[in-house]
DRENDODO-528302 format. One record per residue (C-alpha): chain; residue number from 0; x, y, z. Coordinates in Angstrom, 1 decimal. Layout:
SITE,unit,pos,u,v,w
SITE,A,NUM,X,Y,Z
...
This chain:
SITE,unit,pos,u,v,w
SITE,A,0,0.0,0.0,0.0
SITE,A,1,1.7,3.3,-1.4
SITE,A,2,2.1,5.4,2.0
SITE,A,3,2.7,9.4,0.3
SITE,A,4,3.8,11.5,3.4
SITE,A,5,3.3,15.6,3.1
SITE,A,6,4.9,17.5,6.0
SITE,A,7,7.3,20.0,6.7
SITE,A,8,7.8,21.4,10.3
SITE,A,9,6.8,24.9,9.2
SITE,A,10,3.0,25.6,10.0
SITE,A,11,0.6,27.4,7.3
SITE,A,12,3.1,26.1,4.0
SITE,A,13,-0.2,24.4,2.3
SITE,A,14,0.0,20.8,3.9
SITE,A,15,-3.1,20.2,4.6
SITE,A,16,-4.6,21.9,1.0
SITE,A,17,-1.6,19.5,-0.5
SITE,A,18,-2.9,16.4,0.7
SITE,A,19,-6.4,16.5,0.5
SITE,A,20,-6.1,17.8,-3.5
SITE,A,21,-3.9,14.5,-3.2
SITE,A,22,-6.1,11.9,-2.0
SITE,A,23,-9.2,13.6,-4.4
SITE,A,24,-6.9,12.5,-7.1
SITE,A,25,-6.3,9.4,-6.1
SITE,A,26,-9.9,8.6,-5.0
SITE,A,27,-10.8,10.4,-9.0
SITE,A,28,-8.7,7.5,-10.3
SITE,A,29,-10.4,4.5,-7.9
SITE,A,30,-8.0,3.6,-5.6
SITE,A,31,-9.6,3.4,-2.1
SITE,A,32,-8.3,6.0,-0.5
SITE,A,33,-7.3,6.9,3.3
SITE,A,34,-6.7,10.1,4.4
SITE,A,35,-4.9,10.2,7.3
SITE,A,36,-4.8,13.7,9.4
SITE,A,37,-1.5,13.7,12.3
SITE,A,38,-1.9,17.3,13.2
SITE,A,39,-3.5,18.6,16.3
SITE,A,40,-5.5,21.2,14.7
SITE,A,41,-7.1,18.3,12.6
SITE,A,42,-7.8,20.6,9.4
SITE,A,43,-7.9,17.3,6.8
SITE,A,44,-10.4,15.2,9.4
SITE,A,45,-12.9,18.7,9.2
SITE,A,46,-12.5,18.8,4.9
SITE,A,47,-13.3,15.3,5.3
SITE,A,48,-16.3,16.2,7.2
SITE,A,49,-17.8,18.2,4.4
SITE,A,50,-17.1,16.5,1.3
SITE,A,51,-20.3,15.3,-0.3
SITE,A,52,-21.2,11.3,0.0
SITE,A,53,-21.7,11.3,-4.0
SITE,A,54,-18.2,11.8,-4.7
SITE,A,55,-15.4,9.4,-4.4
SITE,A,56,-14.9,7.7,-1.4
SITE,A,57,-11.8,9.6,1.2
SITE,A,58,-11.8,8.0,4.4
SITE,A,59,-10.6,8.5,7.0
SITE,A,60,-8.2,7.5,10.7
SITE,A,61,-9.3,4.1,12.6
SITE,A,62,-6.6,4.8,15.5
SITE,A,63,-6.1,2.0,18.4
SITE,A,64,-7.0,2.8,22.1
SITE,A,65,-4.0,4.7,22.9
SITE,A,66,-4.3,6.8,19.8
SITE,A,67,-0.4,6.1,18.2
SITE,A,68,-0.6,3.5,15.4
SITE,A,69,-3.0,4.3,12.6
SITE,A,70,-4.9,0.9,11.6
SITE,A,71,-6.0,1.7,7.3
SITE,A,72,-9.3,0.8,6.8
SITE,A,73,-9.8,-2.7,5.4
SITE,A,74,-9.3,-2.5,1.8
SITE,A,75,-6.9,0.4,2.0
SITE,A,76,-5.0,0.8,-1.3
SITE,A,77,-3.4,4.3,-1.0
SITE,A,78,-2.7,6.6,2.1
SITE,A,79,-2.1,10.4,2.2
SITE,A,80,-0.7,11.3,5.8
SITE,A,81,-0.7,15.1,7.0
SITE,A,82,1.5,16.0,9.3
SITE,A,83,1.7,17.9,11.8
SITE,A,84,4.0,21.3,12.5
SITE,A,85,6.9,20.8,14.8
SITE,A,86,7.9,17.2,12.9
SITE,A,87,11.0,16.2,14.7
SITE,A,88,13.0,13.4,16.2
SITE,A,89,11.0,10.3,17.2
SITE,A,90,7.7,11.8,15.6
SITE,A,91,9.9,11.7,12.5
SITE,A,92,10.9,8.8,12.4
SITE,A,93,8.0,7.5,13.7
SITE,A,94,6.1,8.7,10.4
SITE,A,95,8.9,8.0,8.1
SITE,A,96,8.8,3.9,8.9
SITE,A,97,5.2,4.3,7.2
SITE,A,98,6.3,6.4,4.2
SITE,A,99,7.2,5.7,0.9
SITE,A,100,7.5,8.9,-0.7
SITE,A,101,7.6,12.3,1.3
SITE,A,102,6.4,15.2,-0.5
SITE,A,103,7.7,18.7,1.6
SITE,A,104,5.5,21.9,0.2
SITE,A,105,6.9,25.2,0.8
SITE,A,106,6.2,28.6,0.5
SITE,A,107,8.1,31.6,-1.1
SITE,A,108,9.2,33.3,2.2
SITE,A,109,11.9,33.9,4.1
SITE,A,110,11.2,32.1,7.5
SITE,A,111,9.5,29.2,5.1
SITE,A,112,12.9,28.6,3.2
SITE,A,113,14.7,28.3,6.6
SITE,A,114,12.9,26.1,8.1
SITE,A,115,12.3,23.7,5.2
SITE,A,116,16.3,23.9,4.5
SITE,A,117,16.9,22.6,8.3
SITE,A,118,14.4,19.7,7.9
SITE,A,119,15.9,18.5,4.3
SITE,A,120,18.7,18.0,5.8
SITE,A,121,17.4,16.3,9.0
SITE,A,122,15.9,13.8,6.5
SITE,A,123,19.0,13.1,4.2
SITE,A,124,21.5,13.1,7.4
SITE,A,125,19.4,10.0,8.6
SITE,A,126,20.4,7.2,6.9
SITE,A,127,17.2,5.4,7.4
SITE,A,128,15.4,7.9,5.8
SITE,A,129,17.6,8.7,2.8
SITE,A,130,16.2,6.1,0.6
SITE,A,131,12.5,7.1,0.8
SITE,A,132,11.8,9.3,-2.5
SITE,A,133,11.2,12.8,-1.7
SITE,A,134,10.4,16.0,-3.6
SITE,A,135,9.7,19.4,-2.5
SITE,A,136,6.9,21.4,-3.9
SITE,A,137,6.6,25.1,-4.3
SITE,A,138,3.5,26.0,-2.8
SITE,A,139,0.8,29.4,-2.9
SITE,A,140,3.8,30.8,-5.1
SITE,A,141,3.1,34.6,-6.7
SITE,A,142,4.6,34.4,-10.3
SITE,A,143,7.4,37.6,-10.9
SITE,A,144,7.7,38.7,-7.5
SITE,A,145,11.2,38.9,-5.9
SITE,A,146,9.8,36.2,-3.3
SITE,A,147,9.5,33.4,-5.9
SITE,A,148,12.8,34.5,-7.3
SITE,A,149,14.1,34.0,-3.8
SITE,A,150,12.4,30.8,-3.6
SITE,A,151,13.4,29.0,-7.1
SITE,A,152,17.4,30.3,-6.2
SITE,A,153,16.8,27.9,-3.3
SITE,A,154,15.2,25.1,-4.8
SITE,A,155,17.8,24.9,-7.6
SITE,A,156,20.4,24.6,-4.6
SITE,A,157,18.6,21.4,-2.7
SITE,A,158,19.7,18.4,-5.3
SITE,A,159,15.9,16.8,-4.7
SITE,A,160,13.2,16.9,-7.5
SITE,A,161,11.2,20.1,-7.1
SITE,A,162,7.7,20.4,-8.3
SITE,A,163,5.0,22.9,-9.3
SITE,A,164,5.1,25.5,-8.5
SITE,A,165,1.4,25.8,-7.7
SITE,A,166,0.0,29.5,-7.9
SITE,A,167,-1.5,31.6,-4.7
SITE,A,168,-5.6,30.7,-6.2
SITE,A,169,-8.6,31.3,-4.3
SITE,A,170,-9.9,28.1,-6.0
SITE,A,171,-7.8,26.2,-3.1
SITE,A,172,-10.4,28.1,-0.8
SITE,A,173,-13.1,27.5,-2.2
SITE,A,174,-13.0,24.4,-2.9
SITE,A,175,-11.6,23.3,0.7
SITE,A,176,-14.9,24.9,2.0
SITE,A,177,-17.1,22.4,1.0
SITE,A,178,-14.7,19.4,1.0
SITE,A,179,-13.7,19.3,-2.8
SITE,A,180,-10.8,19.6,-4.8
SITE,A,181,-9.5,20.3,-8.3
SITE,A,182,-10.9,16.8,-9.2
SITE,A,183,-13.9,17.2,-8.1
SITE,A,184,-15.8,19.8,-10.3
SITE,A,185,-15.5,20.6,-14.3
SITE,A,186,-11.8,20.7,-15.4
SITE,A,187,-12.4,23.5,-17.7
SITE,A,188,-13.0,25.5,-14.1
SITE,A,189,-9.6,24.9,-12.9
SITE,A,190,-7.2,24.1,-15.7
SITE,A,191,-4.6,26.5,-15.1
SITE,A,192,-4.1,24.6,-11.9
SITE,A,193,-4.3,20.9,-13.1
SITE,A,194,-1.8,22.2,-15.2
SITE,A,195,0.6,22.8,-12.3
SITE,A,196,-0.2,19.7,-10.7
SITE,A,197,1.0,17.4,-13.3
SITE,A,198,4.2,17.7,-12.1
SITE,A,199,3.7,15.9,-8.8
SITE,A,200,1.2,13.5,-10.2
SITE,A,201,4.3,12.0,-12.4
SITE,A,202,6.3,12.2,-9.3
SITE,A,203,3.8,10.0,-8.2
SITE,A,204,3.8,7.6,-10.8
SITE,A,205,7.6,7.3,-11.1
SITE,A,206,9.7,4.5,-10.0
């Protein structure tokens, strides 16, 4: 069962928007989908919450009593986990036995870039880690502005596959609010984004 970690210890890069566009997708394509949600603030569990019954099936945690080892639902083929901010340590590595491709999204800023730099290199200093496919993703990025300069200066720097960048888009919003994403309504609606997407979704489909 592919296991697609997003996280990055910085709060408010996109994580949550990030995986639950990427378990529509998968759910779009038939795969029975989990979506698991790791952070505290629980954003993914409450999109979960709205999305309609008539679309494809997202579900969601089963957790044991003690609340520490997520159980997949019974005919689980693909899980999305969101982490939470703060991802350190024995939480990492904790996650990172489940993973099999870790997908980091970042933002154009200053204090984003910083943090994101500290925990790449957290990941690929662990030798246990370093052989789980990653790939950062720019994320909410503003196109000719000095900050996504900034930001695709660093991303040529890291040696990992960068992806996107996906645009700064109310249709992220809008969407979330009723617990739907870019798969879920016409194509012609949101093309410009599918668009950006296609770079992870080959990530995804690469050996």
């Amino acid at each position: 069962m592919p296991v697609i970690v997003v996280a990055n210890p910085k709060g408010g890069v996109g994580k949550s928007t990030v995986s639950t566009n990427l378990a529509g997708y998968l759910a779009r394509q038939g795969h029975a989908v989990m979506l698991g949600d790791a952070d505290r603030q629980q954003s993914s569990s409450a999109w979960l919450a709205q999305r309609p019954p008539e679309l494809p099936t997202i579900r969601g945690w089963e957790l044991t009593e003690h609340e520490s080892i997520v159980r997949p639902p019974k005919g689980t083929t693909h899980l999305v986990l969101d982490t939470p901010a703060g991802l350190h340590g024995k939480r990492l590595d904790a996650v990172m036995k489940l993973a099999d491709r870790v997908l980091v999204p970042l933002q154009a800023s200053l204090f984003d870039i910083r943090a994101s730099a500290a925990f790449l290199a957290e990941l690929q200093a662990r030798r246990k880690h370093a052989k789980v496919p990653l790939a950062v993703l720019g994320n909410r990025v503003r196109e000719h502005t000095h900050a996504a300069q900034q930001l695709q200066d660093f991303l040529g720097q890291l040696g990992v596959p960068v992806l996107g960048p996906l645009r700064e888009t109310q249709h992220y919003v809008q969407l979330a609010a009723h617990g739907l994403t870019l798969w879920d309504v016409a194509p012609g609606r949101v093309e410009k984004d599918l668009a950006q997407w296609q770079t992870v979704l080959d990530w995804l489909r690469s050996d």
